[in-house]
N, C-alpha and C positions, 0 to 999 in steps of 0.2 A: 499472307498477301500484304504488300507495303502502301500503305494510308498516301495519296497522292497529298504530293507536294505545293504547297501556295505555290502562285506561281510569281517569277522573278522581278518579271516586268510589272510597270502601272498597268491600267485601267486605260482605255483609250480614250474614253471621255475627258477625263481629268487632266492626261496629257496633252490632249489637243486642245484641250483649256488656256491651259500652263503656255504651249506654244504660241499658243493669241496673244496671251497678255505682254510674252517677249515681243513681238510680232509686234502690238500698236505701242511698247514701249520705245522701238525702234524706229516709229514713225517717224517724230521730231528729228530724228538725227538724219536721215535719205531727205525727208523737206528741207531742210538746213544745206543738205549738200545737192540736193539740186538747182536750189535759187543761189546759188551762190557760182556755181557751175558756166553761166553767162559770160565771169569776170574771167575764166579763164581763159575762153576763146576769141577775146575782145584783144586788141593790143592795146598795149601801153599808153601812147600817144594820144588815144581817142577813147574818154571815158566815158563819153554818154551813152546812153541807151537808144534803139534802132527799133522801129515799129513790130521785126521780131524777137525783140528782145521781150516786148511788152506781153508779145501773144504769149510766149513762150513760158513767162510768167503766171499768166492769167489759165495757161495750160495746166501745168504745174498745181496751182492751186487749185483748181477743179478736180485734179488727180487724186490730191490729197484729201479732198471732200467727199471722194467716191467711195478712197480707201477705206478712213475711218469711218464710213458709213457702212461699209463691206464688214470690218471688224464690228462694228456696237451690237450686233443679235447674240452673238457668242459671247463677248463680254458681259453682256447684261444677266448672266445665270449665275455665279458665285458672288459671294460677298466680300470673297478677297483673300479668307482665311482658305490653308491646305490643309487643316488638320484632319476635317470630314473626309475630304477626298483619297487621304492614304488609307 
């Protein structure tokens, strides 16, 4: 009879670790293109900002406060090294 084999894949724990930390590492970059996302639909000619521009802003950032509050419970368990985790 043949001794079963490790198996291929990770651990799900560890991977869906590893997915988070890509996850809030990719935060700054969606915040970054969202607030910046205003300037697109604004024309040319008229560059100030429009009382929903502000909300829309002030959305955004609250977004962003909800996210990496969503991400920090799963973040908060490794120390950052993957050595234990393989």
């Amino acid at each position: 009879m043949r001794r079963p084999r490790r198996p291929l894949f990770l651990a799900r724990a560890p991977y869906r670790r590893r997915r988070l930390r890509d996850a809030a590492r990719l935060l700054p970059v969606l915040g970054a293109f969202l607030l910046i996302l205003p300037l697109l639909w604004t024309p040319d000619s008229h560059m100030s900002l429009s009382s929903g521009d502000v909300v829309y802003f002030f959305g955004v950032w609250l977004f962003l406060i909800g996210l990496a509050a969503a991400f920090a419970p799963g973040l908060r368990g490794g120390d950052g090294t993957d050595e234990e985790e393989d």
